[in-house]
N, C-alpha and C positions, 0 to 999 in steps of 0.2 A: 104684557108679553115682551121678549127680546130675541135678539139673534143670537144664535149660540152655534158654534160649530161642535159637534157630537160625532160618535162612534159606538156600534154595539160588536165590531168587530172590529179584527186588526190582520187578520191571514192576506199576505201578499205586500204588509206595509201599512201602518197606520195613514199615511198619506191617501193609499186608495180606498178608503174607509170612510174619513170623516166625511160628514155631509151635515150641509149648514139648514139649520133649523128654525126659520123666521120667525116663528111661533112659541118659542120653549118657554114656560113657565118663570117669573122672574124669581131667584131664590129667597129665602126665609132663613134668617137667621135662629139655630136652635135656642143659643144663648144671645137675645137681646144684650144682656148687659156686658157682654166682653166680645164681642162679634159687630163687623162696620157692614153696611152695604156699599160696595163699592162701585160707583159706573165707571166701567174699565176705560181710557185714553190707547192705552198702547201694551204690548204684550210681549216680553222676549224668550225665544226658546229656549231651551237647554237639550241636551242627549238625552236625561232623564224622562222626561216629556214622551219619548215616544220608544224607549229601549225595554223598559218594564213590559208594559203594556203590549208589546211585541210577542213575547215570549209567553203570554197567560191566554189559554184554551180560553175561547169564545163565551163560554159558556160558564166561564167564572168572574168573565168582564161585569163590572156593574152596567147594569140597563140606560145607556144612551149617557155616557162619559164625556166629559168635556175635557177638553186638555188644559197646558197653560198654569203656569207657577208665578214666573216672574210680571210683575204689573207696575203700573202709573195710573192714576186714577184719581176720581173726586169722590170726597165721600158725602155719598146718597144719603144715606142712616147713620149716623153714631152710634157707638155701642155708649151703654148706658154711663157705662166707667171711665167712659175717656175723655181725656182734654179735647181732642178734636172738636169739630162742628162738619154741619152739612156746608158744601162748596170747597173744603180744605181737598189743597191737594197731596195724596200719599204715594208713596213709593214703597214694595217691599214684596212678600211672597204670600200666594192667597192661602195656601197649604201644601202641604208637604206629599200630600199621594199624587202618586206617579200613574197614576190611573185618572184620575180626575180630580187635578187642579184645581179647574171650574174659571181660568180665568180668558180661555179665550171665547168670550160672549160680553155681550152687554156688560151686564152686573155681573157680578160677585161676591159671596161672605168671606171675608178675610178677620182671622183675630186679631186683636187688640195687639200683641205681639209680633203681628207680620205687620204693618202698617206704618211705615216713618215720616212726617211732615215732613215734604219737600220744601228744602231750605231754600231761602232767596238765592235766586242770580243760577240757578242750576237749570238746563234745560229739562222737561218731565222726560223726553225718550231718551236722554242720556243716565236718568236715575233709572229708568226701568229697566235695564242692563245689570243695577247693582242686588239681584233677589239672590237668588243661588250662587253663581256663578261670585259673586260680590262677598260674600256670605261663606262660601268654601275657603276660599283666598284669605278673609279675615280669620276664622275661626283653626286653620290648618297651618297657623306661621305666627299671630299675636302672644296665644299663650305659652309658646316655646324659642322666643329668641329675644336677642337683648341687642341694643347698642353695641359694633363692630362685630358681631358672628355674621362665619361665614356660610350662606345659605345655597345650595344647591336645588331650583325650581326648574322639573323637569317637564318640558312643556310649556315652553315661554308663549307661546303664540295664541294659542284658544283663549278660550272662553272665561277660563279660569288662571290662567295664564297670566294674562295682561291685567288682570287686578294683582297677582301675585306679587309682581315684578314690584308695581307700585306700592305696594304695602310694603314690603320687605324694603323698600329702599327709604318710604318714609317713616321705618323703625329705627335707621341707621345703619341696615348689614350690609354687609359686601355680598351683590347677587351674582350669581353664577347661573345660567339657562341653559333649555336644549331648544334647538328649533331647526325647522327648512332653511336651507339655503337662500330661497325667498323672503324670508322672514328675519332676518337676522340683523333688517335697519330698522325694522317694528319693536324688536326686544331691545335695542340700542337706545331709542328714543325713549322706550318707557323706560330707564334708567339699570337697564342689565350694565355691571361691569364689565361681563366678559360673556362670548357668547358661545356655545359648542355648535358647529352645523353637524346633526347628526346624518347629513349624507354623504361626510367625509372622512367618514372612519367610527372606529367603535368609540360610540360614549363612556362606557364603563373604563375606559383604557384614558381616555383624555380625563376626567375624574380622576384619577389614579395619580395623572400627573399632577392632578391642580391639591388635594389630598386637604385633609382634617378638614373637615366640611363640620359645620354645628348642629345644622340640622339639613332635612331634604324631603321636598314636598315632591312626590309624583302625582300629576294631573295628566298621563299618558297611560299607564298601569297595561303596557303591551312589552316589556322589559323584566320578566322578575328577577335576572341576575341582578337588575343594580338594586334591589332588596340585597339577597342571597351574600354579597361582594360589598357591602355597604360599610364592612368593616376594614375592607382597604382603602377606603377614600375618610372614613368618617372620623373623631373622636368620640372614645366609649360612651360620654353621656349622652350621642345623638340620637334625635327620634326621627325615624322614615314614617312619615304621615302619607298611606293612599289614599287619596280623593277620588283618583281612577275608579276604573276597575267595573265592569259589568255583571248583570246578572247572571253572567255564563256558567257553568260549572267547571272553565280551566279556571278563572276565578274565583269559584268557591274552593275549590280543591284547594289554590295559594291561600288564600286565607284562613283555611283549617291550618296548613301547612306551618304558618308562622307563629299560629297560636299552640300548637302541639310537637313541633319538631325541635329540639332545642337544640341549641349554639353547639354545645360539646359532641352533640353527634351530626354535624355538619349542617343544622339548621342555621338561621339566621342568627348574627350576632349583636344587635340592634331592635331595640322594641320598636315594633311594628304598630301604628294607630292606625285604627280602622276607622270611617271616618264618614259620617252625614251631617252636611251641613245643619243647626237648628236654629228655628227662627228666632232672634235674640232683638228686641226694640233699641239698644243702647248700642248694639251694634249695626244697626243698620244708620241709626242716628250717627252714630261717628263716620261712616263711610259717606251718608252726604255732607256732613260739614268737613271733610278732606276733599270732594268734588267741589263742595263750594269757594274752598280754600284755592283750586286748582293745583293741590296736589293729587290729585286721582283723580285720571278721566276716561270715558267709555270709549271705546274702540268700535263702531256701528261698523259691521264686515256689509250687509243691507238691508234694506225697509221693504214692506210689502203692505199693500192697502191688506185690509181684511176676507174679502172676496177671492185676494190670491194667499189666504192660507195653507191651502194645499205644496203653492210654488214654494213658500220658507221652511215645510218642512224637505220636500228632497235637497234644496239648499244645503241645509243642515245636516241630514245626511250623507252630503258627498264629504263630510270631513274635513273640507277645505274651508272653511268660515276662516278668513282672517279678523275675529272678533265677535260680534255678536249680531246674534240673525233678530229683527224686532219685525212683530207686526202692528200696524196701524189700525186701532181698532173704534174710532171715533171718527166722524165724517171730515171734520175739521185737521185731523191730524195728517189723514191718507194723501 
């Protein structure tokens, strides 16, 4: 048996839902040979985590859901196929559904493709930060820019933010951010060239002036002109990558909207990628040896023992994370 915090409802907030379950069954891996068990160390949220899951009738919830994507852990079971062994420690994401993760409990089944040896000299609650959030940032900027483009990362300051900045800066681009006024010596330090406070004027208008952007990651998706407008700041071959963007339906509406309203009738002029992160082993492997490298480092906004999982998710919530919310999920760690 383990502890698992679980929910079979979410009405009024997934926070006032969960409830911890001393007793829950330890999980079973379907496919032994590509599937680890993992005994979780530490757990980081994300939006995703509790945004989904918000929105979906009670009663299409899977039966006593666990939350939790992003993890640190030791591996309990090996999968049959893997280099790993029992005691190795991993870093990565247990799965992908936003309904039940599975990783804030005890154990966890995590694939063989969520799971990266944490590299020497890395602290584990600083790799457990790099799941999603690590993962967006790589996969939404690596395979569209090159040495000297210039990159426009809107949303310097969260979650996915602060890995952005540093990817984008140790590809070689010139980075261009948005952030709070408060935040604007956070996007500095992780290597923004230049920073916009957008509570000093319109973004889209300061863009304009800074102009031919190569590419432009929104990780805020509460803007859709600097979509729409993208072609006065941008050059024609740029991709606008949303990472953003909720389950809402002003949301679905934009993204029907990009994919069917074309350029010549006043739609967007700029392909638009839609965009979920996928669990990639080579890419999470290269984001710990850049943490290990000390080119890329986690941003902990704060910790909470496991017992106050409830507390990290309104944390989270309030929007203000200056970086990433973790919970402490091993006795040792809290």
């Amino acid at each position: 048996m383990m502890r698992a915090w679980q929910y079979t409802a979410t009405r009024g907030g997934l926070e006032n839902n969960l409830k911890l379950n001393a007793s829950a069954p330890v999980p079973v891996p379907k496919d032994p040979s590509t599937q680890h068990v993992i005994q979780v160390l530490s757990v980081c949220l994300n939006p995703v985590d509790y945004k989904v899951a918000e929105l979906i009738p009670s009663a299409m919830l899977p039966k006593r859901s666990t939350p939790g994507i992003d993890f640190v852990g030791k591996v309990a079971t090996a999968a049959r196929e893997s280099r790993l062994v029992k005691g190795d420690t991993v870093f990565g994401i247990a799965a992908l559904s936003p309904l039940a993760g599975g990783a804030l409990a005890d154990y966890v089944v995590v694939p063989m493709e969520g799971a990266a040896k944490l590299p020497p000299g890395v602290e584990p609650i600083d790799a457990a930060t790099l799941g999603v959030a690590g993962l967006s940032a790589y996969q939404a900027i690596v395979p569209y820019v090159k040495a000297g483009d210039k990159i426009f990362i809107n949303g310097g300051s969260g979650g996915v933010g602060i890995f952005s900045i540093q990817i984008a800066k140790n590809l070689g681009c010139y980075v261009i951010t948005s952030c709070s006024t408060a935040n604007i010596n956070l996007c500095r330090t992780l290597g923004a060239d230049e920073v916009i406070d957008y509570k000093k004027g319109s973004v889209l208008e300061m863009l304009r002036k800074c102009g031919d952007f190569n590419h432009i990651v929104d990780n805020v998706g509460n803007d859709f002109q600097l979509y729409w407008q993208a072609h006065t700041y941008s050059g024609p071959s740029a991709k606008f990558v949303g990472v953003a963007g909720g389950p809402s339906l002003r949301h679905l509406a934009f993204a029907t909207a990009t994919r069917l309203w074309p350029g010549f009738l006043g739609g967007g002029r700029r392909q638009f990628v839609s965009f979920l992160a996928q669990p990639k082993l080579h890419h999470l492997q290269q984001m710990g040896t850049w943490m290990a490298e000390g080119k890329i480092k986690a941003i902990i906004d704060s910790k909470f023992p496991f017992d106050k999982a409830l507390d990290a998710f309104r944390r989270l919530k309030t929007e203000r994370a200056r970086g990433k919310i973790v919970i402490n999920v091993a006795a040792a760690n809290s």
